[in-house]
C-alpha positions in Angstrom: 25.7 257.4 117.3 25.4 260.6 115.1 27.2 261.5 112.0 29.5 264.1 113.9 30.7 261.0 116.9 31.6 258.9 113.9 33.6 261.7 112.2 36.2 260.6 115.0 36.5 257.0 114.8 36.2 256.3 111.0 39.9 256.1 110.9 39.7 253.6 113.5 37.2 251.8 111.1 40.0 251.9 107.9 42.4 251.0 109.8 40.1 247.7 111.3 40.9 248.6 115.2 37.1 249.5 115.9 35.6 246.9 118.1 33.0 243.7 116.2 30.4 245.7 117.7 31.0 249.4 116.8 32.0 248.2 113.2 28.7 246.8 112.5 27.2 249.9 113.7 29.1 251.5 111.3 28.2 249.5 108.1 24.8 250.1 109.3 24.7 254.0 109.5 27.1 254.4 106.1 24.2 252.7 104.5 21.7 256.0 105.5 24.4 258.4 105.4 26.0 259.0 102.2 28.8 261.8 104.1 29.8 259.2 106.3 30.4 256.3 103.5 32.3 259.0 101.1 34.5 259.7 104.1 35.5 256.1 104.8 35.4 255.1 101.2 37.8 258.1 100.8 40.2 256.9 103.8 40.4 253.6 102.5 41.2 254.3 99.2 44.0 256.9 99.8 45.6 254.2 102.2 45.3 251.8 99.5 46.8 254.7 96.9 49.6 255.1 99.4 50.3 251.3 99.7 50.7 250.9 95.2 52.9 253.6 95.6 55.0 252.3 97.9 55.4 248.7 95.6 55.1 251.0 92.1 58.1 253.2 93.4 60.5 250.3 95.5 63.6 250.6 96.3 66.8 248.6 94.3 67.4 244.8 95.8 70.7 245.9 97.4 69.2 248.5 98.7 66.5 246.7 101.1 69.0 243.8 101.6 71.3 246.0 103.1 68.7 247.9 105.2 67.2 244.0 106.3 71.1 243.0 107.0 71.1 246.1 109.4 67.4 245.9 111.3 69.1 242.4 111.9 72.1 243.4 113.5 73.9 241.7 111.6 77.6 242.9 111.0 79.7 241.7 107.9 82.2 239.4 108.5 85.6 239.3 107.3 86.9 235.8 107.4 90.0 234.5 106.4 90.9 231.2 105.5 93.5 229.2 107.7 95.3 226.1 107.5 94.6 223.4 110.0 96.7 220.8 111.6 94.4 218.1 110.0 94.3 218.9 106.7 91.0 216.7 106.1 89.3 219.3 108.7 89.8 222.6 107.3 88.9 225.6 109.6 87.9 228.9 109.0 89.3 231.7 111.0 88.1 234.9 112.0 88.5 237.3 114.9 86.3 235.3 117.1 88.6 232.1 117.0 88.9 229.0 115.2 85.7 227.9 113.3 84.9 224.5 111.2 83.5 225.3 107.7 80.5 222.7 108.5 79.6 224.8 111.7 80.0 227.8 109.5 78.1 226.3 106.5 75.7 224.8 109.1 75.1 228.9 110.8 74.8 230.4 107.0 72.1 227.9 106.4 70.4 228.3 109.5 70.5 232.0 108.5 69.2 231.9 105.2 66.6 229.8 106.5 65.3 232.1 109.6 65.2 235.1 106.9 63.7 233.2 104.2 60.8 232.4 107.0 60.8 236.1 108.1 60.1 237.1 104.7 57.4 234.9 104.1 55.8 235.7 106.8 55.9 239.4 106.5 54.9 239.1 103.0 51.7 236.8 103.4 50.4 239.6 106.6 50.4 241.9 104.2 48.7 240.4 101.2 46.3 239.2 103.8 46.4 243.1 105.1 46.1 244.4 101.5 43.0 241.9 101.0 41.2 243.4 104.2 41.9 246.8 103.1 39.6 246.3 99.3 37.4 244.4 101.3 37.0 247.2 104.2 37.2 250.0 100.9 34.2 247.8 99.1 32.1 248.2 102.6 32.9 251.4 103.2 31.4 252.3 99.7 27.7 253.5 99.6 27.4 251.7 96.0 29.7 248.5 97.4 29.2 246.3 94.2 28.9 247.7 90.2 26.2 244.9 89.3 24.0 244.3 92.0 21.5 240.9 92.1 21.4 237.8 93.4 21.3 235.9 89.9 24.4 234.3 89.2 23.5 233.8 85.6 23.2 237.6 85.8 26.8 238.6 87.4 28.9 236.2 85.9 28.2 237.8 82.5 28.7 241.0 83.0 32.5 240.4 84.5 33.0 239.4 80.4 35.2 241.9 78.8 36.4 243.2 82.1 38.6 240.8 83.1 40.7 238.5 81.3 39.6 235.2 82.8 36.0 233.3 83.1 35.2 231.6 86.3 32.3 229.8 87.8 29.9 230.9 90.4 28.8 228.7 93.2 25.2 227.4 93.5 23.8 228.7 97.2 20.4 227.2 97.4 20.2 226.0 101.3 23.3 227.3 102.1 22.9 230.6 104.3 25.0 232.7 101.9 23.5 235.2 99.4 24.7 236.6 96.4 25.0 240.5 96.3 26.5 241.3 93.1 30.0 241.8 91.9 32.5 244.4 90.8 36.4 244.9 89.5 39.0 245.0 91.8 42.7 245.6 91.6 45.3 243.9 93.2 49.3 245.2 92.5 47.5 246.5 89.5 46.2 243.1 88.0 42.3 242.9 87.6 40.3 241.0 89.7 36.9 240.3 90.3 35.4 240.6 93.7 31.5 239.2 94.6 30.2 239.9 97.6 27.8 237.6 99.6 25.6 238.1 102.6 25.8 235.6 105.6 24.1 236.3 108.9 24.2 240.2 108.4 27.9 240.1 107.3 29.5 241.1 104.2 32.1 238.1 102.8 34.1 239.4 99.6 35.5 236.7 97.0 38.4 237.7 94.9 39.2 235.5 92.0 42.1 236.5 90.0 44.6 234.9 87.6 47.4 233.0 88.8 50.2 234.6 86.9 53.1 234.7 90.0 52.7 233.1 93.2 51.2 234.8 95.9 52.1 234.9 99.2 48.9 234.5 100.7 47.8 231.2 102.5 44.4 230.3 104.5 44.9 232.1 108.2 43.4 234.9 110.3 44.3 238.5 110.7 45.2 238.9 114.2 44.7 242.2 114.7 41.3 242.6 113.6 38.8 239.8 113.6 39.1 238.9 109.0 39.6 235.4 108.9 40.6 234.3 105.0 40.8 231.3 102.8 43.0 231.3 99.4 44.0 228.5 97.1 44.8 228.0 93.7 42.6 226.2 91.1 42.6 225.7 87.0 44.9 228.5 86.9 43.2 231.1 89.0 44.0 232.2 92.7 40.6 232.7 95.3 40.6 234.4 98.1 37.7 234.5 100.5 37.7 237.1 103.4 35.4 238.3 105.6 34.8 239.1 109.3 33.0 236.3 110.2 34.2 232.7 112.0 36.4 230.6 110.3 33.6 227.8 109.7 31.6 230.2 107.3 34.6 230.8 105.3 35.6 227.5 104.8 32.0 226.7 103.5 31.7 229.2 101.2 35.6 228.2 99.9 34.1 224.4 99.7 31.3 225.7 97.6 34.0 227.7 95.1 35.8 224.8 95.1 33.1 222.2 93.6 31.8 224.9 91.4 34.6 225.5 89.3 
């Protein structure tokens, strides 16, 4: 495919909706074509530049719990409090009829519970979205890695004075992953670094980072592109490990973190 056919679909690459296929293709002509890999490297930054803006410049508590209260339908309430007949079964009335306060406890719970889930969940898609999008930036890059070699007892020095935290690289010989160098990330403006390995052709980027507030990132799959990712927490560091390869290859190279550090 020529330079001027991919002009058209390198947003579709950013935004991870090209096909396993055409993305590969991709990787493979950003690596001859430096116009191309500025382009996409340019995208995926500005997308990420958008996103620190959005968390740098949030809006007040109140503010987005009264916009969730609304996309919920929810309605307030006002209740009064009634005297029952029993007085060891007070009710709670409101215009809707006679309500028990353990039915009503029982629905404010069961509220609280469904939106605490909601949350969760919307918050780990898009740490796991915001992962993708500085490992898709670091591919899209024609210089993807700041020290390049396949010498762990050359990376792992050179992250000194960068970061604020030492960790331990993994030893790879008869494993099928390779060791392509290393370079500083950012996430929510903390430092972190990022080493990328080969496996089978595919790229698989390792963030290690200090475990200063919880995350809310567990191991899954991005279901709308084709990243599968592995994160725990370990001597007071966070991992994550994400690529766009099968599960099975992720959870090796996590198993190999894992006994290294």
């Amino acid at each position: 495919m020529s330079c001027a056919q991919w002009q058209h679909r390198i947003a579709l690459y950013v935004d991870r909706e090209l096909p396993a296929g055409e993305r590969d293709a991709f990787h493979a002509h950003a690596q001859s074509c430096a116009a191309c890999a500025a382009q996409a490297l340019a995208a995926a930054e500005g997308k990420l530049a958008v996103r620190d803006a959005g968390q740098r410049y949030a809006a007040p508590a109140e503010l987005r719990a009264r916009v969730a209260q609304i996309a919920r339908g929810e309605k307030q309430r006002s209740w009064t409090i009634a005297a029952a007949a029993d007085p060891d079964y007070p009710v709670v009335r409101s215009r809707w009829g006679v309500m028990p306060r353990w039915a009503l406890a029982a629905a404010v719970l069961l509220v609280a519970v469904g939106t605490f889930i909601l949350v969760n969940q919307r918050e780990q898609r898009q740490a796991l979205s915001e992962f993708a999008d500085l490992h898709v930036a670091t591919l899209a890059s024609a210089n993807p890695v700041e020290v390049v070699s396949t010498d762990k007892h050359t990376v792992k020095p050179w992250f000194q004075g960068r970061i604020p935290f030492a960790f331990d690289l993994p030893e790879l010989g008869g494993t099928p992953f390779t060791l392509v160098g290393g370079r500083v990330a950012y996430f929510r403006q903390e430092p972190a670094a990022q080493l990328v390995f080969g496996y089978q052709k595919h790229m698989i980027s390792v963030f290690v980072m200090r475990d200063a507030a919880p995350l809310p990132v567990e191991s899954g799959a991005d279901h709308t592109s084709s990243f599968h990712l592995r994160s725990w927490r370990q001597n007071g560091l966070r991992y994550v490990v994400i690529g766009d390869v099968n599960d099975g290859a992720i959870q090796q190279l996590s198993a190999l973190w894992q006994r290294a550090d």
